[in-house]
PDB file of N, CA, C and O in Angstrom:
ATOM      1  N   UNK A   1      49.111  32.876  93.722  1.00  0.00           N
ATOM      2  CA  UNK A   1      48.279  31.678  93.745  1.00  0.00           C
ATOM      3  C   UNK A   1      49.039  30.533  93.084  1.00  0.00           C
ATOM      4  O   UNK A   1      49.880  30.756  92.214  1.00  0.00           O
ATOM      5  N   UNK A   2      48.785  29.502  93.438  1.00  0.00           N
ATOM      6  CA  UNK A   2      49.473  28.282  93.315  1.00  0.00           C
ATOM      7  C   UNK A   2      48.518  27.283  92.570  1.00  0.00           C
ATOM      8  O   UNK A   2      47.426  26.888  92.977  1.00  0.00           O
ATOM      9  N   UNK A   3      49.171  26.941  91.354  1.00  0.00           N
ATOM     10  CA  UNK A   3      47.701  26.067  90.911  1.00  0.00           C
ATOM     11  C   UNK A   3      48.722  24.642  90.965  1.00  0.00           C
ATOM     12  O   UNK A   3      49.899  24.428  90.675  1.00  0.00           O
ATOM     13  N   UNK A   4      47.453  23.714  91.562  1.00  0.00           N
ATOM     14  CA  UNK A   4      47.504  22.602  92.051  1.00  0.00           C
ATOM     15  C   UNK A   4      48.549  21.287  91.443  1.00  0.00           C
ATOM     16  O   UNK A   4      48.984  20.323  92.072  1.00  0.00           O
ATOM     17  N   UNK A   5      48.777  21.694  89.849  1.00  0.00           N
ATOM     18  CA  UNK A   5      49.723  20.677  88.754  1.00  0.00           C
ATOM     19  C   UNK A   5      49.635  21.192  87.939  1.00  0.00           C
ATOM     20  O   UNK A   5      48.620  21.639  87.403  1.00  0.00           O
ATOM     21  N   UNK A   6      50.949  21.268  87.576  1.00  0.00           N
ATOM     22  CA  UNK A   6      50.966  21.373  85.786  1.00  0.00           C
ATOM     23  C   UNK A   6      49.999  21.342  84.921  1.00  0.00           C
ATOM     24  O   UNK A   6      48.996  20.818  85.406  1.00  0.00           O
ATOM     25  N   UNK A   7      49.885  21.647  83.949  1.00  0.00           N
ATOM     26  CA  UNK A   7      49.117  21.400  82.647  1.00  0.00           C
ATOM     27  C   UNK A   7      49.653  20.433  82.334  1.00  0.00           C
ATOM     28  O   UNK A   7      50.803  20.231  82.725  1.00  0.00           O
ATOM     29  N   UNK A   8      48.989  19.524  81.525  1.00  0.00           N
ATOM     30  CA  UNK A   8      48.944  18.295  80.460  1.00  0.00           C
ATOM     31  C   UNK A   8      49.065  18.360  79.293  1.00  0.00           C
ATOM     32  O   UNK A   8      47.988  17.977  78.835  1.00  0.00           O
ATOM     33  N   UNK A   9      49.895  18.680  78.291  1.00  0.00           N
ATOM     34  CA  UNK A   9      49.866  19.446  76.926  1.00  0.00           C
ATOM     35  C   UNK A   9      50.491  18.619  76.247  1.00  0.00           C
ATOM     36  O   UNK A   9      51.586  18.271  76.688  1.00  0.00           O
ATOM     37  N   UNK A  10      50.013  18.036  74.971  1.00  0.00           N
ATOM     38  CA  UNK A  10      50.647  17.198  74.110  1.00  0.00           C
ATOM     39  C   UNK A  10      52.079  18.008  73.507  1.00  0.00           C
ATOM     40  O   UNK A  10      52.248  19.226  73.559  1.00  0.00           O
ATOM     41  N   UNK A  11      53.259  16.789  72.804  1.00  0.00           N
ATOM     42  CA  UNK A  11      54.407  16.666  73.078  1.00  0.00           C
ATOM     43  C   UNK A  11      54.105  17.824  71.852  1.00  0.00           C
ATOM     44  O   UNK A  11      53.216  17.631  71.022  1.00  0.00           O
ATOM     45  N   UNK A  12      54.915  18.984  71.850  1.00  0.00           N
ATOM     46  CA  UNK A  12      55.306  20.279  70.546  1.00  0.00           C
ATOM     47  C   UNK A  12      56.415  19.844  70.096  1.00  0.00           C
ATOM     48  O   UNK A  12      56.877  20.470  69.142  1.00  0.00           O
ATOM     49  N   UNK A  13      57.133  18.751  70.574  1.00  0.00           N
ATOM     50  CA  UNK A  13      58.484  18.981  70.279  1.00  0.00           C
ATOM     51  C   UNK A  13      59.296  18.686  68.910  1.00  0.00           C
ATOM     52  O   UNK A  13      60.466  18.947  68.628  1.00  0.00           O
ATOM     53  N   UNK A  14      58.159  17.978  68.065  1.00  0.00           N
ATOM     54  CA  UNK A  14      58.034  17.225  66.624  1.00  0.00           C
ATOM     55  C   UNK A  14      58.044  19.095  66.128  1.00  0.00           C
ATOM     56  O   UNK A  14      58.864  19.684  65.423  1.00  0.00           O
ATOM     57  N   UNK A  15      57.019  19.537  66.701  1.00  0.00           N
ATOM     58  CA  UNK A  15      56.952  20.853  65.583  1.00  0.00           C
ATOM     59  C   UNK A  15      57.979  22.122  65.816  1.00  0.00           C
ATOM     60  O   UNK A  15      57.900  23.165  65.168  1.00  0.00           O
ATOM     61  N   UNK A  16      58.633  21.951  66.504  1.00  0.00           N
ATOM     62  CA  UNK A  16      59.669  22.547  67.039  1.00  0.00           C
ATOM     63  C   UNK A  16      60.582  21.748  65.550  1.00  0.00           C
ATOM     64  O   UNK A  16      60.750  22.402  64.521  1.00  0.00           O
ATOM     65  N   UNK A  17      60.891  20.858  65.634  1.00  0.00           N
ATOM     66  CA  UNK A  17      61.966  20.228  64.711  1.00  0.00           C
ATOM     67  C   UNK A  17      61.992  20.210  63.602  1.00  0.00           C
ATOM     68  O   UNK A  17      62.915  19.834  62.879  1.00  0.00           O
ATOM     69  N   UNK A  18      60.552  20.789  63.197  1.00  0.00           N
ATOM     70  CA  UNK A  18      60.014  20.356  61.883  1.00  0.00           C
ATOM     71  C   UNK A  18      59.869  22.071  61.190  1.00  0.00           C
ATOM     72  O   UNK A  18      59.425  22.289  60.063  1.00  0.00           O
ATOM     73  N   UNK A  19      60.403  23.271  62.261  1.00  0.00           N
ATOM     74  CA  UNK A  19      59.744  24.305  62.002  1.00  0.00           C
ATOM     75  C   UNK A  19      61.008  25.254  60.985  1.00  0.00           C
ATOM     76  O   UNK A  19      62.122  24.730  60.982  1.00  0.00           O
ATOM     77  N   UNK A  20      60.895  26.262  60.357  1.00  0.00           N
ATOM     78  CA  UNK A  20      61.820  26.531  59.209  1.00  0.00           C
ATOM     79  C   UNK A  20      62.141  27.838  59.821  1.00  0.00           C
ATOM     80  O   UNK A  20      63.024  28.488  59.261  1.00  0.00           O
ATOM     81  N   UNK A  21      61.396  28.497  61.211  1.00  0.00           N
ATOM     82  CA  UNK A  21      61.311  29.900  61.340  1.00  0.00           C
ATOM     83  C   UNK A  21      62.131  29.934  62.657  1.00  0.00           C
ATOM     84  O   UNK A  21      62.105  29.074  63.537  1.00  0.00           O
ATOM     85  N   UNK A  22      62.534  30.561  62.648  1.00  0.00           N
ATOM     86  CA  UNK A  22      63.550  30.818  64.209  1.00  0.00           C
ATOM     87  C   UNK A  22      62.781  31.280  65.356  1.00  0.00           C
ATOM     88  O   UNK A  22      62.129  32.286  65.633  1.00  0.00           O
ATOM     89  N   UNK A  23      63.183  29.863  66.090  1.00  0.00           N
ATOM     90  CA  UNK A  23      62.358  30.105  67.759  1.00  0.00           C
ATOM     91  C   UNK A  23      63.372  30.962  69.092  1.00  0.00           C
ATOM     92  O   UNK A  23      64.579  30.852  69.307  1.00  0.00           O
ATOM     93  N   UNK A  24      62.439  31.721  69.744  1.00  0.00           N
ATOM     94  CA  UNK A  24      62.634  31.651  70.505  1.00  0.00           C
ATOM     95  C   UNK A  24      62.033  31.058  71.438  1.00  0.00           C
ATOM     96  O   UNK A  24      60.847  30.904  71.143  1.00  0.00           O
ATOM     97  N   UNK A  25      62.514  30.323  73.237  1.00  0.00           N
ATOM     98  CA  UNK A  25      61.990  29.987  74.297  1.00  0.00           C
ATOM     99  C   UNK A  25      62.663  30.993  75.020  1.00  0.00           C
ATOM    100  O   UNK A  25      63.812  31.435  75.057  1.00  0.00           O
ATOM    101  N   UNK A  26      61.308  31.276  75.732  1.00  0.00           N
ATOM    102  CA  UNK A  26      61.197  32.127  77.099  1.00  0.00           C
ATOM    103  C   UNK A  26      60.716  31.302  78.517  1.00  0.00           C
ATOM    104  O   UNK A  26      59.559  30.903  78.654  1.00  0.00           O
ATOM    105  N   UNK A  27      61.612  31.134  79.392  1.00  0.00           N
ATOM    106  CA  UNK A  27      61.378  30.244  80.474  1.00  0.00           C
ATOM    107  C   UNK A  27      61.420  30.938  81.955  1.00  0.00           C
ATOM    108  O   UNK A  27      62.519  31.175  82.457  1.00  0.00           O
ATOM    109  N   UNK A  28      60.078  31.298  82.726  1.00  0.00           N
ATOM    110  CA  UNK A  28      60.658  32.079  83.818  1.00  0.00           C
ATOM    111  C   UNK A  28      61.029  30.943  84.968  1.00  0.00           C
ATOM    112  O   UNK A  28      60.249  30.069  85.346  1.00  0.00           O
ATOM    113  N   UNK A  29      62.475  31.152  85.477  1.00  0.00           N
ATOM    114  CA  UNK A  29      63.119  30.252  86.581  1.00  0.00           C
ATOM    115  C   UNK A  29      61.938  29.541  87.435  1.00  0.00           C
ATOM    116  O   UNK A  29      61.938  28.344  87.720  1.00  0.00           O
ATOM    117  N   UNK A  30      60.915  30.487  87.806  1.00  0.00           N
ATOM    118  CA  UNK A  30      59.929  30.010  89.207  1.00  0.00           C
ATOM    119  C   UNK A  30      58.587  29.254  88.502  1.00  0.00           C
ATOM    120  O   UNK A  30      57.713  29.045  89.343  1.00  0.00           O
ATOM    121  N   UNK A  31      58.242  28.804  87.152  1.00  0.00           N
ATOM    122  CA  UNK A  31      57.412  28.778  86.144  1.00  0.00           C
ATOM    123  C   UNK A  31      56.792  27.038  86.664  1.00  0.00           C
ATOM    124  O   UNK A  31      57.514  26.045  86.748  1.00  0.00           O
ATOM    125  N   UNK A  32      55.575  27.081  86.896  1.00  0.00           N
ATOM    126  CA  UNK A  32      55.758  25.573  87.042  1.00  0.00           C
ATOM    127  C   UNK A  32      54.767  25.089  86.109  1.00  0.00           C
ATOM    128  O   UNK A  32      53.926  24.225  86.360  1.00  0.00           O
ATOM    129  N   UNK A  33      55.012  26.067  84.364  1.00  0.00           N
ATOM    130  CA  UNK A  33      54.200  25.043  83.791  1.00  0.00           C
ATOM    131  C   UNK A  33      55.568  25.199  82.741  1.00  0.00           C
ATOM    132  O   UNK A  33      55.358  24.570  81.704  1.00  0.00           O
ATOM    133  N   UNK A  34      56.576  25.711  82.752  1.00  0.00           N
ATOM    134  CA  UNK A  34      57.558  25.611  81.853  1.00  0.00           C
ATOM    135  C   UNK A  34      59.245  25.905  82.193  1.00  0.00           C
ATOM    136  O   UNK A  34      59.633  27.019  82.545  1.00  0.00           O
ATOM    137  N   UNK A  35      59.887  25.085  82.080  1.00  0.00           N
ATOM    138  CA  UNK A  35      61.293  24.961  82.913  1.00  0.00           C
ATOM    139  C   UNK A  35      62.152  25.249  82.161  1.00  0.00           C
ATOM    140  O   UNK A  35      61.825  25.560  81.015  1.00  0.00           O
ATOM    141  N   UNK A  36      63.325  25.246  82.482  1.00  0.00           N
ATOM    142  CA  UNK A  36      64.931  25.165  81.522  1.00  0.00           C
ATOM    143  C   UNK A  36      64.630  23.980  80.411  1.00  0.00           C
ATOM    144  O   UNK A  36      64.453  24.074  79.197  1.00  0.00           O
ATOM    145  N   UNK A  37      64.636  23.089  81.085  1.00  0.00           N
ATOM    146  CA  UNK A  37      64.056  21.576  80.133  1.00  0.00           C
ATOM    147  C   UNK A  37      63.600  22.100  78.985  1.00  0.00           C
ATOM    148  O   UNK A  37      64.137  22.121  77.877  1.00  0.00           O
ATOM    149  N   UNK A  38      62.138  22.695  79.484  1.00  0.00           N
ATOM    150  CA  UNK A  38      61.497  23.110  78.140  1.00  0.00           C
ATOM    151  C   UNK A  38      62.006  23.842  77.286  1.00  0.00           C
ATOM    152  O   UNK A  38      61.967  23.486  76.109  1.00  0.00           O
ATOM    153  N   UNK A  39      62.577  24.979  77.633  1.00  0.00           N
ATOM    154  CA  UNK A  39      63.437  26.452  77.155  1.00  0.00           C
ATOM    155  C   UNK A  39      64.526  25.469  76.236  1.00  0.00           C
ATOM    156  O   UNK A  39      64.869  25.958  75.160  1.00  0.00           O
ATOM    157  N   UNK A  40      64.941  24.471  76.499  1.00  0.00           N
ATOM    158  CA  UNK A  40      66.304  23.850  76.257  1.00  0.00           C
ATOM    159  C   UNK A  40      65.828  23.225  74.953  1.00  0.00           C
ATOM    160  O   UNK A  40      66.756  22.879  74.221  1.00  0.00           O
ATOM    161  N   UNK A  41      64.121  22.909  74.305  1.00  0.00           N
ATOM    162  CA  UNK A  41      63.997  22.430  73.367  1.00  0.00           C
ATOM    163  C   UNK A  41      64.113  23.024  72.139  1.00  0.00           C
ATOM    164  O   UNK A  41      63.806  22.542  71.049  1.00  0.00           O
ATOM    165  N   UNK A  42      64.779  24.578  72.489  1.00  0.00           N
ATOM    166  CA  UNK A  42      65.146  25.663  71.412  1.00  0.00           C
ATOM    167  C   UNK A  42      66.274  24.612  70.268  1.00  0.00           C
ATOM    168  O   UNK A  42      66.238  24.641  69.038  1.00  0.00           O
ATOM    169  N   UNK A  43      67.002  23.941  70.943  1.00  0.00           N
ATOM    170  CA  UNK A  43      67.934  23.302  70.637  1.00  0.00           C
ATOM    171  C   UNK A  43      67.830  22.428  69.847  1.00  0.00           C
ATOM    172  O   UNK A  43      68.877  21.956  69.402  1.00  0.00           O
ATOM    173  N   UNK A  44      66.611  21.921  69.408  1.00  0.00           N
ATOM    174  CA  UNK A  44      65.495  21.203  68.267  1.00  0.00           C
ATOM    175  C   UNK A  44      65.474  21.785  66.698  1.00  0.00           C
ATOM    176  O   UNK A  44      65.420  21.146  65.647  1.00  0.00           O
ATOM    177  N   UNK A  45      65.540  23.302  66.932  1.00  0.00           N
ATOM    178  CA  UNK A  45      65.169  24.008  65.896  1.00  0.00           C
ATOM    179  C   UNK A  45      66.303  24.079  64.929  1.00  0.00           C
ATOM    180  O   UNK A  45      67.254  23.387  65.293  1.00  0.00           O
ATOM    181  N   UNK A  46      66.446  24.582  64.035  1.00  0.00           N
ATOM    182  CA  UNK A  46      67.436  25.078  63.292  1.00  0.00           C
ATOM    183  C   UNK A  46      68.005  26.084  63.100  1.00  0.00           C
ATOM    184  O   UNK A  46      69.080  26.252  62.525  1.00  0.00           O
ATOM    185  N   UNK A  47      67.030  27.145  63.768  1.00  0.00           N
ATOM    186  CA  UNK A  47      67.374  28.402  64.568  1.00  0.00           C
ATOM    187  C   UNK A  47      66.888  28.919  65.575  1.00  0.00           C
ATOM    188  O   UNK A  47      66.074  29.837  65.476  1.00  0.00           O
ATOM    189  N   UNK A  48      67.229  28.508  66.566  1.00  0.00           N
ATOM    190  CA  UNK A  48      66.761  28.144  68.161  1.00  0.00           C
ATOM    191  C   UNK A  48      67.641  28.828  68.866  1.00  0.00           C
ATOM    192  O   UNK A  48      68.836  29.010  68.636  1.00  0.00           O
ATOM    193  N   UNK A  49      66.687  29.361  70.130  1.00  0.00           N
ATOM    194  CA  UNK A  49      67.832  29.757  71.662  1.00  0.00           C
ATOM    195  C   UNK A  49      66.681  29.855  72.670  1.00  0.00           C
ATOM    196  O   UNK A  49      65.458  29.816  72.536  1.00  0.00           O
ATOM    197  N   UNK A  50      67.463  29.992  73.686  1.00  0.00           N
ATOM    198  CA  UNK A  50      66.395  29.881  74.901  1.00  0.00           C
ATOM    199  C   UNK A  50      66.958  31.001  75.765  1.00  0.00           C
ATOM    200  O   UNK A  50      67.957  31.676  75.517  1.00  0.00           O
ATOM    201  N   UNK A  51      66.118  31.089  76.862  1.00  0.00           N
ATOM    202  CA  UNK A  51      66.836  32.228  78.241  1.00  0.00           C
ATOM    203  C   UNK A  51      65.664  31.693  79.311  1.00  0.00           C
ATOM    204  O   UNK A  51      64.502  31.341  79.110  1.00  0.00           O
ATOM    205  N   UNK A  52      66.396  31.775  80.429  1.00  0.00           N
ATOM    206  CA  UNK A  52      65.715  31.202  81.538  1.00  0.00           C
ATOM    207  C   UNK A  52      66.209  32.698  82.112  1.00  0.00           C
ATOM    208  O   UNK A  52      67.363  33.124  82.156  1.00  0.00           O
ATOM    209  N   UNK A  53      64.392  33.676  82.737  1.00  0.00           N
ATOM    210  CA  UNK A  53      64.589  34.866  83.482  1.00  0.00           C
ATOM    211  C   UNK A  53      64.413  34.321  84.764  1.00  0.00           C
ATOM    212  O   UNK A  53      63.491  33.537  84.985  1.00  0.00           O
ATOM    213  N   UNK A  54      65.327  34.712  85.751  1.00  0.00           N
ATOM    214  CA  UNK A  54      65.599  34.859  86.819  1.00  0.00           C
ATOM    215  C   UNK A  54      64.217  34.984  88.039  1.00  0.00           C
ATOM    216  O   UNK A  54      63.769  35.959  87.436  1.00  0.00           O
ATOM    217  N   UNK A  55      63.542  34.867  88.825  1.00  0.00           N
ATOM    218  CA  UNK A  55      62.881  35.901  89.591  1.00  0.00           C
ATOM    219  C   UNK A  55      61.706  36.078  88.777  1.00  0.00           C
ATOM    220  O   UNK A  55      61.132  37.165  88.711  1.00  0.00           O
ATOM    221  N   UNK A  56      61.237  34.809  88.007  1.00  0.00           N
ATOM    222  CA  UNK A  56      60.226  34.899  86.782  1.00  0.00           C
ATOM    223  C   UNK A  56      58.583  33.956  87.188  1.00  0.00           C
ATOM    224  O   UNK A  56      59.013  33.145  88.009  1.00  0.00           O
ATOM    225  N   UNK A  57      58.037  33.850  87.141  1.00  0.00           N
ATOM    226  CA  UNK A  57      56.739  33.139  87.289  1.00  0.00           C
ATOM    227  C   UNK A  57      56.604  32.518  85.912  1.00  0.00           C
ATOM    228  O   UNK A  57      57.583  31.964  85.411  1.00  0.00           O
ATOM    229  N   UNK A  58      55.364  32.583  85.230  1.00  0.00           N
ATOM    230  CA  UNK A  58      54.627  31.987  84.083  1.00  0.00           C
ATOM    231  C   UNK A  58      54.883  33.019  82.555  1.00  0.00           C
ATOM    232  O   UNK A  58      54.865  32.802  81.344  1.00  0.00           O
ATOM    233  N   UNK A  59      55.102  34.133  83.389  1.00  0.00           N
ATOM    234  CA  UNK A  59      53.998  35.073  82.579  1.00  0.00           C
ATOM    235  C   UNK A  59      55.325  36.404  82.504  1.00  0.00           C
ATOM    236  O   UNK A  59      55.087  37.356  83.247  1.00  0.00           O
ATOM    237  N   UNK A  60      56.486  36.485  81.775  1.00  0.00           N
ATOM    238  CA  UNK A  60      57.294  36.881  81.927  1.00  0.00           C
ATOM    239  C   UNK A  60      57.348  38.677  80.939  1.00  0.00           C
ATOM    240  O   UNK A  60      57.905  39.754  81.149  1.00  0.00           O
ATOM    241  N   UNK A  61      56.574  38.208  80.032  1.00  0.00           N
ATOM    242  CA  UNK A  61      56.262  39.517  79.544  1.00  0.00           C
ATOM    243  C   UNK A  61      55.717  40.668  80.413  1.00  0.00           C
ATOM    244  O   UNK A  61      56.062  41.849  80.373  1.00  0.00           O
ATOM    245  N   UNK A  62      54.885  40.142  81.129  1.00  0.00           N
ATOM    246  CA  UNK A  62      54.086  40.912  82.377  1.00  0.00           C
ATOM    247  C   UNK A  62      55.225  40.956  83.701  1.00  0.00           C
ATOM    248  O   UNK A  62      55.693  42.046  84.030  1.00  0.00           O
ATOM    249  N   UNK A  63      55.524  40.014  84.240  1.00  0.00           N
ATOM    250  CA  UNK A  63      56.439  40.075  85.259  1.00  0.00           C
ATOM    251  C   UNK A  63      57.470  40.946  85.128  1.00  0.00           C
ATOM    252  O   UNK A  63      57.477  41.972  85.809  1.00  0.00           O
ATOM    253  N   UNK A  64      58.497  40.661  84.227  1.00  0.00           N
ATOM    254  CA  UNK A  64      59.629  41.178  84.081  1.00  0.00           C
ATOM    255  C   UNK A  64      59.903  41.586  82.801  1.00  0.00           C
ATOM    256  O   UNK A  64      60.839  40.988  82.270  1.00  0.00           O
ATOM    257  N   UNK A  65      59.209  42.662  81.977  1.00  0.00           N
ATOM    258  CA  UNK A  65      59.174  43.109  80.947  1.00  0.00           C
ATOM    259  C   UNK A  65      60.660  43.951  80.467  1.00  0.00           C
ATOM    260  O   UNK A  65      61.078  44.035  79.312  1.00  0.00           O
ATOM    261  N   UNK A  66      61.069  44.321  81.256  1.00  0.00           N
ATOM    262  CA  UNK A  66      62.554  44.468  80.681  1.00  0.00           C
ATOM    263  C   UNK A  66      63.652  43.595  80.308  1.00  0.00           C
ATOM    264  O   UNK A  66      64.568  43.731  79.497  1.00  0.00           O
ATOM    265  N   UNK A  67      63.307  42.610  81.153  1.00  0.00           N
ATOM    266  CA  UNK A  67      64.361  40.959  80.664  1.00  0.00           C
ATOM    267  C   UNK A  67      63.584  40.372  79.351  1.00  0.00           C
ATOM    268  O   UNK A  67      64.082  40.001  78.288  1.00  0.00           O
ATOM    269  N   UNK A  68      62.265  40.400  79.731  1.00  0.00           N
ATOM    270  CA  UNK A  68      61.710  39.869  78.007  1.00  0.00           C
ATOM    271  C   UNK A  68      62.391  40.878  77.422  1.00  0.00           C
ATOM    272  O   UNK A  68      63.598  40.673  77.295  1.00  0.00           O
ATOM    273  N   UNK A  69      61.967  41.914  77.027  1.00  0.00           N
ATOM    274  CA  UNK A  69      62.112  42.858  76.274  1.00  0.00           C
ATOM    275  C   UNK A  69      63.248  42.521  75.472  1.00  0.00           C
ATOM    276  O   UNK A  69      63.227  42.165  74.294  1.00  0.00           O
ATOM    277  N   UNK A  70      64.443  42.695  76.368  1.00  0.00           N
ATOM    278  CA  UNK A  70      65.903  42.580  76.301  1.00  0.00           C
ATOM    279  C   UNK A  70      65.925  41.281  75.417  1.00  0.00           C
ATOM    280  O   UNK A  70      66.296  41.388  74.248  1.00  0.00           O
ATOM    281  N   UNK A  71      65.605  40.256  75.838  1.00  0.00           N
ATOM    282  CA  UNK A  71      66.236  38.689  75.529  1.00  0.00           C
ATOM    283  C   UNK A  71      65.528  38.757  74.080  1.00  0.00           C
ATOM    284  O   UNK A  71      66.101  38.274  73.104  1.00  0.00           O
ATOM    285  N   UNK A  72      64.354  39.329  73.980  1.00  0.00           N
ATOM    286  CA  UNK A  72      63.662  39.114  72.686  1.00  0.00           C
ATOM    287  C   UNK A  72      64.461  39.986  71.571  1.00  0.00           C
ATOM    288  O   UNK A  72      64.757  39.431  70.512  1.00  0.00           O
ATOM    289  N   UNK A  73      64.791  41.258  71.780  1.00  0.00           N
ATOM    290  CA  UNK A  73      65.395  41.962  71.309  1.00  0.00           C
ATOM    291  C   UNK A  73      67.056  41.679  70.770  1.00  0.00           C
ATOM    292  O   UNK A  73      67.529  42.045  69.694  1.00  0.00           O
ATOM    293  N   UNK A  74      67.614  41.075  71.640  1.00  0.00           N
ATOM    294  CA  UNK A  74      68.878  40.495  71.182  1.00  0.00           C
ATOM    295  C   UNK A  74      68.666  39.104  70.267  1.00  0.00           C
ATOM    296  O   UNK A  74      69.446  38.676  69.415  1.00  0.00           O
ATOM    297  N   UNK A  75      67.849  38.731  70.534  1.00  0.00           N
ATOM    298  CA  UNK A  75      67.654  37.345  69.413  1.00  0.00           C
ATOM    299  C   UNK A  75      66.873  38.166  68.134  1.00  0.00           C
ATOM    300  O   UNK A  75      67.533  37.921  67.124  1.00  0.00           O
ATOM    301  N   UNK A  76      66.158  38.711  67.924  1.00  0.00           N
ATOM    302  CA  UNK A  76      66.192  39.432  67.052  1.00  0.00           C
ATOM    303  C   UNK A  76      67.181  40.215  66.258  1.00  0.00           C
ATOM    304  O   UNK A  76      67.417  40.299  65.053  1.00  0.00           O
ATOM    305  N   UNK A  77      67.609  40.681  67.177  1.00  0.00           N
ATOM    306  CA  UNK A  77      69.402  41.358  66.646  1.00  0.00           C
ATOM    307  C   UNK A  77      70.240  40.053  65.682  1.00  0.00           C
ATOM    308  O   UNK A  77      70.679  40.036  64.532  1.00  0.00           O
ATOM    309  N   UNK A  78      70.211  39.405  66.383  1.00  0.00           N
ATOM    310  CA  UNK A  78      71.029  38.179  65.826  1.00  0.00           C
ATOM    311  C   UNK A  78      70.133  36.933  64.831  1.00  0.00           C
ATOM    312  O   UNK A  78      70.015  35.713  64.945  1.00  0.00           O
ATOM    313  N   UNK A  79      69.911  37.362  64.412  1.00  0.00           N
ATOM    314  CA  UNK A  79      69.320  37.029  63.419  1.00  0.00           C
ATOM    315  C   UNK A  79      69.734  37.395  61.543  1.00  0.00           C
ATOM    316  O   UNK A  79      68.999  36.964  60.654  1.00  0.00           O
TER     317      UNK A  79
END
């Protein structure tokens, strides 16, 4: 199902910059309420990274739970 537009969501990106705890962004490629763009605001943080999954929708924990899994798990590692 295809929903009609984006969401409207005020700007996070102040609290992203402002935050002391290490982010991750999770961005699925096909996502049309969250893009690379967004994923890319990891880059805000002070301990930030992003991953854009492949073959991904919205909802990537559910979709493709082994690429979350994975991506979450290595940023954890590195830490």
């Amino acid at each position: 199902m295809r929903w009609p537009r984006p969401a409207t969501r005020a700007d996070w990106r102040p609290v992203v910059e402002g935050t002391a705890v290490p982010v991750l962004f999770v961005a699925g490629a096909e996502s049309e309420y969250w893009s690379a763009s967004h994923a890319a605001a990891a880059s805000l943080a002070p301990i930030g990274s992003s991953i854009v999954i492949p073959d991904d929708g919205h909802a990537a924990n559910i979709e493709q739970p082994e690429a979350f899994n994975s991506a979450l798990l290595d940023f954890a590692r590195s830490l």
